[in-house]
C-alpha positions as CSV (number, residue, x, y, z in Angstrom):
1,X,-26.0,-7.8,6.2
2,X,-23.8,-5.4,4.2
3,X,-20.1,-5.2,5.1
4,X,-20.4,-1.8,6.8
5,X,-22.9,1.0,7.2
6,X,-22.5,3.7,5.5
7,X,-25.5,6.0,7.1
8,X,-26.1,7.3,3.4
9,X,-28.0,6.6,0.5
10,X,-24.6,4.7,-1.4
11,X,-23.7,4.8,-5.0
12,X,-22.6,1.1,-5.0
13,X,-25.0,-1.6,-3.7
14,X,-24.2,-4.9,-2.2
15,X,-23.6,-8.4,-3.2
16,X,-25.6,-9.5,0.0
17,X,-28.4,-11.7,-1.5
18,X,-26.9,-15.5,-1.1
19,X,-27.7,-17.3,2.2
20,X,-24.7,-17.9,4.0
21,X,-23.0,-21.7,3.5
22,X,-22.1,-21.4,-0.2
23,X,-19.2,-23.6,-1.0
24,X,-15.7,-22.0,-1.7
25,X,-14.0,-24.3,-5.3
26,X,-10.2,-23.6,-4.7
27,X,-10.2,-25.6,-8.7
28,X,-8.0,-22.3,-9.9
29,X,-4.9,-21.5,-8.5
30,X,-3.5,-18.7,-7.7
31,X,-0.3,-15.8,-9.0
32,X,0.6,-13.3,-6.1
33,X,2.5,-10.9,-8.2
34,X,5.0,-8.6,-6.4
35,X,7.4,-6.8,-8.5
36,X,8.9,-4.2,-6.0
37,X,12.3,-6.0,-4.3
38,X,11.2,-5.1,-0.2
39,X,11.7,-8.4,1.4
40,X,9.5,-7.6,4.5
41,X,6.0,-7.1,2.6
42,X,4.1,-8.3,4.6
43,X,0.8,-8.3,2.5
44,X,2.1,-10.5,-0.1
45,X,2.6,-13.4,2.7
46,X,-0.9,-12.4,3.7
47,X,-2.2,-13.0,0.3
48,X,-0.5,-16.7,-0.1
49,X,-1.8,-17.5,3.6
50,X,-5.4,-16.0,2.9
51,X,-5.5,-18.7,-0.9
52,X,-3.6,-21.3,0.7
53,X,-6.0,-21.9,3.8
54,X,-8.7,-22.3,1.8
55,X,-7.1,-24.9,0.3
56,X,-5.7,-23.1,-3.5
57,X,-2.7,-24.2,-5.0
58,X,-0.6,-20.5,-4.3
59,X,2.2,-19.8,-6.4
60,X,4.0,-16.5,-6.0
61,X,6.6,-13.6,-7.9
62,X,8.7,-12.8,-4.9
63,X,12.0,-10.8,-4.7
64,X,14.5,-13.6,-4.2
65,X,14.2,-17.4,-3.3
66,X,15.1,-16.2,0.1
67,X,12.3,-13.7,1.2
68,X,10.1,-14.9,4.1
69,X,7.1,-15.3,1.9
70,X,8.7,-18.3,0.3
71,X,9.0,-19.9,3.8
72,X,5.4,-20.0,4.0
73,X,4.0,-23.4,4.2
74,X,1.0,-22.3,2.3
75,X,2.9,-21.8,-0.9
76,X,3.2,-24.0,-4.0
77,X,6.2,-22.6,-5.6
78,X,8.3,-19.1,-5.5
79,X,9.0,-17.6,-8.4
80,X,12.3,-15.2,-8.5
81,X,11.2,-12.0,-10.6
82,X,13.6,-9.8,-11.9
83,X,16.1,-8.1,-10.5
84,X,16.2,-4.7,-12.2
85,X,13.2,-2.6,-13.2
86,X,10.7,-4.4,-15.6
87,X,8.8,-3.2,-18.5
88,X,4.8,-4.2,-19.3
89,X,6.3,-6.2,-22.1
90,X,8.9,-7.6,-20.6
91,X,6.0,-8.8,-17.4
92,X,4.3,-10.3,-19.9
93,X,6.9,-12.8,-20.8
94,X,7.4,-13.4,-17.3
95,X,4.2,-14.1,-16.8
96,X,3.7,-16.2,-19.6
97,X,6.9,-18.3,-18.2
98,X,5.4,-19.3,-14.9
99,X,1.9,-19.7,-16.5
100,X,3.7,-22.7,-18.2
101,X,5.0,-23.8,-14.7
102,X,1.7,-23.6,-13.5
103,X,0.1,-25.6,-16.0
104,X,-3.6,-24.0,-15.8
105,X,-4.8,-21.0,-15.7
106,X,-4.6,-19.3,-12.8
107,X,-5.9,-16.4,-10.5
108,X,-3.8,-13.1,-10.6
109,X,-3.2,-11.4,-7.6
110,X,-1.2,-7.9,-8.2
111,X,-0.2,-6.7,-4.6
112,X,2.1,-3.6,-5.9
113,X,0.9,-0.9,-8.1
114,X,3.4,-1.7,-10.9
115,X,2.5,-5.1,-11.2
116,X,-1.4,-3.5,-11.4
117,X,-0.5,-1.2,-13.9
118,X,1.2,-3.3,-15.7
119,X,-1.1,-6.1,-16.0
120,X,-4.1,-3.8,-16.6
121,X,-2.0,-2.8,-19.4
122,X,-1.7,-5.8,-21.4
123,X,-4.8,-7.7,-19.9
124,X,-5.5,-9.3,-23.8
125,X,-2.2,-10.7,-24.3
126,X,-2.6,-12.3,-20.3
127,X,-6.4,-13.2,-20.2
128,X,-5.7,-16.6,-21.9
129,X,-3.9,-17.6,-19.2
130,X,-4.2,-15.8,-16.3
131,X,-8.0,-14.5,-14.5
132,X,-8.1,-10.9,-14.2
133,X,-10.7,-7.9,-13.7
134,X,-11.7,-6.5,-16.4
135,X,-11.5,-3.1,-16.7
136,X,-10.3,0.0,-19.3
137,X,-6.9,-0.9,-19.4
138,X,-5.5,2.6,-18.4
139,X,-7.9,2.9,-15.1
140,X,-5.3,1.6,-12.5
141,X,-2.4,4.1,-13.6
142,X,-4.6,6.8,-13.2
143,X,-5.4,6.1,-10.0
144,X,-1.8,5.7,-8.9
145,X,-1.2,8.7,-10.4
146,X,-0.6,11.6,-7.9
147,X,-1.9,14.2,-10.5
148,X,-4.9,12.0,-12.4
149,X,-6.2,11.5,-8.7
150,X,-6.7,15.0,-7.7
151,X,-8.3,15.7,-11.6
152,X,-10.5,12.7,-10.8
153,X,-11.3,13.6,-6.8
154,X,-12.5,17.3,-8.6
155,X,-14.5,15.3,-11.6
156,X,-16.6,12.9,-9.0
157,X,-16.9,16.0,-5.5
158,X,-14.6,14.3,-3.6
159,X,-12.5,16.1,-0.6
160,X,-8.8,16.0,-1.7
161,X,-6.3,18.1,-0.6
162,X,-5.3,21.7,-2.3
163,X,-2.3,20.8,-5.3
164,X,0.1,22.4,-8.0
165,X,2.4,20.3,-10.3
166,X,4.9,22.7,-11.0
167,X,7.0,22.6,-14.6
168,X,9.6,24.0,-13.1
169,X,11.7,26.1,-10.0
170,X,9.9,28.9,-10.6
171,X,6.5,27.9,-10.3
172,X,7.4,25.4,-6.9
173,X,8.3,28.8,-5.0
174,X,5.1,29.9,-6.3
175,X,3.3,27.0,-5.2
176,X,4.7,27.1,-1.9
177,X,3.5,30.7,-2.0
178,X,0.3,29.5,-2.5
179,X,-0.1,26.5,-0.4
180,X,2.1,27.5,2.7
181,X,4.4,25.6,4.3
182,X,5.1,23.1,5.1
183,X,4.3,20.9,2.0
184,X,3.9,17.2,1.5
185,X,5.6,17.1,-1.9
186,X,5.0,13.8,-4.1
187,X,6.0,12.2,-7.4
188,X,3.3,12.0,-9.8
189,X,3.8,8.2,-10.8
190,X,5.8,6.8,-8.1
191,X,6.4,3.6,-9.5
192,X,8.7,4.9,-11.8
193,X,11.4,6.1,-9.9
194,X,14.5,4.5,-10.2
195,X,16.6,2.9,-6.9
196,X,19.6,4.5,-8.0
197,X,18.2,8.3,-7.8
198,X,18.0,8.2,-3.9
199,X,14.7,9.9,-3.9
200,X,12.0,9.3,-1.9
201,X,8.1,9.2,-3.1
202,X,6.6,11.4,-0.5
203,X,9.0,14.1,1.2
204,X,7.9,16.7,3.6
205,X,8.9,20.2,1.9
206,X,9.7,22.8,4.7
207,X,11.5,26.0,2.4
208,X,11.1,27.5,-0.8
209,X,14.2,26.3,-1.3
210,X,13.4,22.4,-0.9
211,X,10.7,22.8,-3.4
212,X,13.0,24.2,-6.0
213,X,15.5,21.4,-5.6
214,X,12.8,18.8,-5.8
215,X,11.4,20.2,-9.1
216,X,15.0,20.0,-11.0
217,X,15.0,16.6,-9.9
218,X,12.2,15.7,-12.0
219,X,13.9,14.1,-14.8
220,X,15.8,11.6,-12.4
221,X,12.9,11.1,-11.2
222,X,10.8,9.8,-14.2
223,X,7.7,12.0,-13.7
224,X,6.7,15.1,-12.4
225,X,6.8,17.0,-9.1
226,X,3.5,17.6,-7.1
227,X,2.5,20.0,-4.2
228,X,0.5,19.5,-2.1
229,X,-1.3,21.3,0.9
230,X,-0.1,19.8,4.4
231,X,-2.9,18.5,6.9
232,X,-1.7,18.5,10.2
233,X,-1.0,15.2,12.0
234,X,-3.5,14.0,14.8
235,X,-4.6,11.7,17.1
236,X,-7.4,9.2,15.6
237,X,-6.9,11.2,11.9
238,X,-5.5,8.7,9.8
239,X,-8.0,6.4,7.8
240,X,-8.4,3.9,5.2
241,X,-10.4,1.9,3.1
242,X,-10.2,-1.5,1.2
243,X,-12.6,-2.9,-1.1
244,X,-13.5,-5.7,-3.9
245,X,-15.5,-4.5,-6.2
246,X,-17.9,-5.7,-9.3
247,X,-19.3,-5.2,-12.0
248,X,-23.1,-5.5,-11.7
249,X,-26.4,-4.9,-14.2
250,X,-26.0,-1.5,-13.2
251,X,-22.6,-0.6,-12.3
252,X,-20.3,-1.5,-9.4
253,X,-20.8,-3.8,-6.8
254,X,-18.8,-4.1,-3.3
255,X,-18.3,-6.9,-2.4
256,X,-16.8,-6.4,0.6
257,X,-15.4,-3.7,2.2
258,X,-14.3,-1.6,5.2
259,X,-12.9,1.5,6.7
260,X,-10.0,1.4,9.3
261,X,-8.5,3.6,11.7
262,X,-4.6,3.8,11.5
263,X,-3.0,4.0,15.2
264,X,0.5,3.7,14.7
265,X,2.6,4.2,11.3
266,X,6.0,3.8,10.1
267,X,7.7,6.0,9.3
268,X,5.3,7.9,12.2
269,X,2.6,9.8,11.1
270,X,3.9,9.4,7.6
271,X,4.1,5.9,6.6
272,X,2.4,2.8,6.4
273,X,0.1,0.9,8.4
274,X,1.6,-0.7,11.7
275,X,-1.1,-0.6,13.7
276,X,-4.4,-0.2,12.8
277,X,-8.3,-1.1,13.6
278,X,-12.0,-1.7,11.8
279,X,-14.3,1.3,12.7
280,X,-17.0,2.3,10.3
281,X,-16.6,5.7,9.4
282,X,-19.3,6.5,7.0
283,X,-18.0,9.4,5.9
284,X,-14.8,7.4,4.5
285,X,-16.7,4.7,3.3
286,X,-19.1,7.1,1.2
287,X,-16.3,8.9,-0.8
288,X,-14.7,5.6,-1.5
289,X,-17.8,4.5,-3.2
290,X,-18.3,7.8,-5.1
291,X,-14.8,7.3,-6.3
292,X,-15.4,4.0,-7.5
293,X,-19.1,5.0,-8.8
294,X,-17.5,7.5,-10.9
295,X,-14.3,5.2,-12.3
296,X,-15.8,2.3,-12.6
297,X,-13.1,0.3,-11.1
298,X,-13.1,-3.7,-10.9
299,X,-10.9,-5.4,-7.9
300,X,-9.1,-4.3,-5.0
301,X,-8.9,-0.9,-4.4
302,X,-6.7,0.3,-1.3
303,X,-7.5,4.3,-0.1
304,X,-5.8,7.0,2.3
305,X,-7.4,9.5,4.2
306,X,-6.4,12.2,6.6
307,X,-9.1,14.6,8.6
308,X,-8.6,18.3,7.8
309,X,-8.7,19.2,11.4
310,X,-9.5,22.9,10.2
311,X,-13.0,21.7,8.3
312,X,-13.1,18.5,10.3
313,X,-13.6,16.7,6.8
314,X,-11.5,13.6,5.5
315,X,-9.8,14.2,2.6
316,X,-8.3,11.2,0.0
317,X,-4.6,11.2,-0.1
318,X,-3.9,8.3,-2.2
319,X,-5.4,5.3,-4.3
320,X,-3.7,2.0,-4.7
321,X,-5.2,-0.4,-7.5
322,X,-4.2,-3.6,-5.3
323,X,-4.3,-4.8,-2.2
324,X,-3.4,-2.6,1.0
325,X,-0.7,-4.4,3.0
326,X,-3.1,-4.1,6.0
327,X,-6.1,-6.1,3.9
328,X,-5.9,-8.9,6.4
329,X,-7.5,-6.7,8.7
330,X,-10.9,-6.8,6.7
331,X,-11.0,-10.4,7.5
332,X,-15.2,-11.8,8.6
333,X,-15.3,-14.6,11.3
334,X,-16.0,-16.8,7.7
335,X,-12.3,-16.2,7.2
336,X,-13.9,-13.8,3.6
337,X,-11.2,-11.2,3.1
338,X,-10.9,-9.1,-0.1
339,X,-8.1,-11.4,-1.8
340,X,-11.0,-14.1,-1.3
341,X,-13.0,-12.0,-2.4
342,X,-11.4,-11.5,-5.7
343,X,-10.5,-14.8,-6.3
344,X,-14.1,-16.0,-5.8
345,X,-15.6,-13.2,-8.5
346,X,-13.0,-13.9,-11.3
347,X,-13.6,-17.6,-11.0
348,X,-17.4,-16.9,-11.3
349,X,-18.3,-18.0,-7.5
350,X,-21.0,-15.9,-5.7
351,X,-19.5,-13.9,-3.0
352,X,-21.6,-13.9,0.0
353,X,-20.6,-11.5,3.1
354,X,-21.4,-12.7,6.5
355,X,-20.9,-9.2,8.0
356,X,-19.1,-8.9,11.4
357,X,-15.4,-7.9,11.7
358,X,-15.4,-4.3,13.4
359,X,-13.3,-3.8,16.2
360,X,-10.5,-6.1,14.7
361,X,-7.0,-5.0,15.1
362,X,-3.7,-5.3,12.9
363,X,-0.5,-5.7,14.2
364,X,2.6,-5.3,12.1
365,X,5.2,-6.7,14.4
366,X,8.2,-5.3,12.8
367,X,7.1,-2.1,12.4
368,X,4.9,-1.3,15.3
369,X,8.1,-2.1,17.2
370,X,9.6,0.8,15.6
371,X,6.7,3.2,15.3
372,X,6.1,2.7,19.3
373,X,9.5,3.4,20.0
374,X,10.5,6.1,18.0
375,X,6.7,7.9,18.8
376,X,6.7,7.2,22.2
377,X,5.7,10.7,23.6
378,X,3.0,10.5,21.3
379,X,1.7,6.7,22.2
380,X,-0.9,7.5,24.9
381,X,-2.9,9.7,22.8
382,X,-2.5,7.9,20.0
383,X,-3.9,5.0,21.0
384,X,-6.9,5.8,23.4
385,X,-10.4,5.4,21.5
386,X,-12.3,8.0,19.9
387,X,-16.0,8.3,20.9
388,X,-18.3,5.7,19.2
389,X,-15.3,3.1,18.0
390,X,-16.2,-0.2,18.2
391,X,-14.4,-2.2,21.2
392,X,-11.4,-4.4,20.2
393,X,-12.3,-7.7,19.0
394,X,-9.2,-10.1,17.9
395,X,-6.0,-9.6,16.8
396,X,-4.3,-10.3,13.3
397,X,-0.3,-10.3,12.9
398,X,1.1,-9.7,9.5
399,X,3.8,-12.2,10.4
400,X,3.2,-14.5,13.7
401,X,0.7,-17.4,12.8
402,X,0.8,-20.8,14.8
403,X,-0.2,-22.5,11.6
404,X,2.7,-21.1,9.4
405,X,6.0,-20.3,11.8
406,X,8.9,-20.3,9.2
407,X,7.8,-16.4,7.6
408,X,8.0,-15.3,11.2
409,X,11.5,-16.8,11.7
410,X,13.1,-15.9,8.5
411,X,11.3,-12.1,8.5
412,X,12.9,-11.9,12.4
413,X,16.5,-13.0,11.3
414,X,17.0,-10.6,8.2
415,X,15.1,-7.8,10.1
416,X,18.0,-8.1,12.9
417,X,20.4,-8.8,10.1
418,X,19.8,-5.7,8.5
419,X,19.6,-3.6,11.8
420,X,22.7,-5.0,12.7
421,X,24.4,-3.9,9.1
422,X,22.9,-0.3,9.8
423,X,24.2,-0.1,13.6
424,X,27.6,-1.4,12.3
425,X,27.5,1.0,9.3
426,X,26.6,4.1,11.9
427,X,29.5,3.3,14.2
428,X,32.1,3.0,11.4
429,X,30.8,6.4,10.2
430,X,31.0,7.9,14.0
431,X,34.7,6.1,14.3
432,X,35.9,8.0,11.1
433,X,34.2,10.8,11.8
434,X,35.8,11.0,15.6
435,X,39.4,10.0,13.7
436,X,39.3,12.9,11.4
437,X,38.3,15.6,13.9
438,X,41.2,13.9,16.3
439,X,43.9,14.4,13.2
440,X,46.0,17.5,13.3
441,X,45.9,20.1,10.6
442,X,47.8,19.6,7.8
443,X,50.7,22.4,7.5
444,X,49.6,25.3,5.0
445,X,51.5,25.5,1.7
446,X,54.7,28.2,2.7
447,X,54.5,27.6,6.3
448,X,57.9,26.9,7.5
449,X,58.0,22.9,9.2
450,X,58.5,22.5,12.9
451,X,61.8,22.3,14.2
């Protein structure tokens, strides 16, 4: 059976034609590459738990020697990456170092969209050492590309929402003119925007005035400002898509793939994935493979959508050239998940879908915690059923696993570590706050002192 039903007549066939039982090699280890510093990614452990239980020698790029991920028992070896922002040259000599660690040549996993870019980039000076799809180099920045995605979302008659890139303050109050407000404002190419600039990648736009001060930030911010039309929020209209995809006689192949229903968020109705579920949606799983039909894309593509509620159609948001941090969620009783998926076509194994898997949930402890408490009022209707979704069936943690406690542990003791710091930062702030409103006013230059 396919991996989903899409109801349509698909651009993208299937890789279904293997009878089930083919033997997985784990001969080829494995690189999860992670070059963003956010200690609590909690795909990246997925990724090293996913290669490791079928028995692949994991090695991983992590933030620190500390992070969670490299208390997973599943992992080879943690390898610190840098601790500033890195160049596609300077990856490449990074890479090259831990290829000699390794000793063989090994399966590359990017699971951010700079290390995808970047790799992509200078795939002929890594393909010696390292397995990776193959692909035009430049195909993966222009999908992460805020801009390049609408362009190709026009190209390939795909729902996107309405956008402007402004050049400047003038033409953001014109856009905002245009659009409406609010706005969901975004930077082009947000891997590029430097830790120290204090901006954010996506920032809800509510005045003129916000739009202008955006736009003159685009120089700190390393690429340009986009505009885009704001969907309204929703019960049941968040959705996404993950993939692996092929290259077959005649074009792309899917491997495996699915659509998912996102039921809780963080930051709410904003953010990413805490809660989410497998429901086929054909209509999300048809513009994913157009998009992919059109690009030509090879590996792991991750997809946002959000339902116009005024048309009733689901438009794409975002693309992510890697792995979703929710990908575990795509996971057949056969334990085949996209990761797997990957690592089986770059090593030239078959990849042969059992079907089965809607109705599973995925929990991100950490941040479902947050998302149900801060959305409270909202949690009763966000989390009944829509008509036609499949009933629940099994439950996937990003961190908890019997099999592989010490993430869990060590993600749980610098989560309250850092909540603590902010709760101790806030009440300083309050305490100085309270002591200068309690001080009296200085005496006024001329005024004559109290007797």
């Amino acid at each position: 059976m396919p991996p989903f039903d899409t109801g349509v007549m698909a651009e993208v066939p299937y890789d279904t034609g293997v009878p089930a039982g083919v033997p997985f090699d784990p001969g080829a280890p494995a690189l999860v590459l992670r070059l963003d510093r956010n200690p609590f990614h909690h795909g990246t452990l997925g990724a090293v738990r996913s290669l490791g239980r079928a028995g692949v020698e994991v090695h991983a790029v992590v933030e620190s020697a500390a992070s969670p991920v490299a208390r997973s028992r599943h992992l080879r070896r943690a390898h610190v990456g840098p601790a500033g922002p890195i160049g596609p040259d300077a990856l490449v000599d990074l890479l090259l170092r831990v290829s000699d660690r390794i000793g063989r040549r090994a399966v590359l996993i990017a699971m951010d969209d700079l290390s995808a870019i970047h790799t992509a980039a200078r795939a002929p000076l890594l393909a010696a050492r390292f397995h990776l799809p193959r692909q035009p180099p430049e195909l993966p920045r222009l999908l992460a590309d805020k801009a390049e995605l609408a362009a190709l979302c026009a190209a390939a008659g795909i729902a996107h929402p309405q956008t402007a890139v402004p050049s400047g303050p003038a033409e953001a109050a014109d856009a905002v003119r245009r659009l409406g407000l609010p706005l969901v404002a975004k930077w082009t190419r947000p891997w590029l925007l430097p830790a120290a600039a204090g901006l954010r990648s996506t920032t809800l736009v509510r005045s003129p005035a916000a739009a202008r001060r955006l736009s003159e930030r685009a120089g700190a911010a390393g690429s340009r400002l986009l505009l885009q039309r704001y969907l309204p929020d929703a019960p049941d209209s968040d959705w996404f898509f993950h993939g692996c995809f092929t290259r077959g006689p005649s074009g792309a192949v899917c491997l495996l793939g699915g659509s998912g229903r996102k039921e809780l968020s963080w930051p709410v109705r904003t953010g990413l994935t805490a809660k989410g579920s497998w429901q086929p949606n054909p209509e999300v799983e048809a513009a994913a493979l157009r998009l992919v039909a059109h690009v030509g894309y090879r590996g792991i593509l991750d997809l946002d959508f959000r339902r116009d509620p005024a048309t009733g159609v689901h438009q794409l948001l975002d693309a992510n050239p890697r792995p979703g941090a929710q990908f575990r969620l795509f996971t057949e009783p056969g334990g085949l998940d996209v990761v797997r998926a990957l690592y089986l076509d770059l090593t030239g194994q078959r990849v042969v879908s059992g079907g089965g898997g809607p109705g599973r949930v995925f929990v991100a402890e950490n941040y479902a915690l947050l998302s149900a408490l801060v959305g409270l009022r909202d949690l009763p209707a966000r989390r009944s059923r829509p008509p036609g979704a499949v009933p629940r069936a099994g439950v996937e943690t990003a961190w908890y696993a019997g099999d592989d406690l010490r993430p869990f542990l060590a993600m749980t003791r610098a989560w309250t570590g850092r909540g603590a710091a902010k709760a101790a930062h806030r009440l300083r702030a309050a305490a100085r706050a309270r002591r200068v409103r309690a001080r009296p006013p200085s005496p006024r230059t001329g005024d004559a002192p109290t007797p």
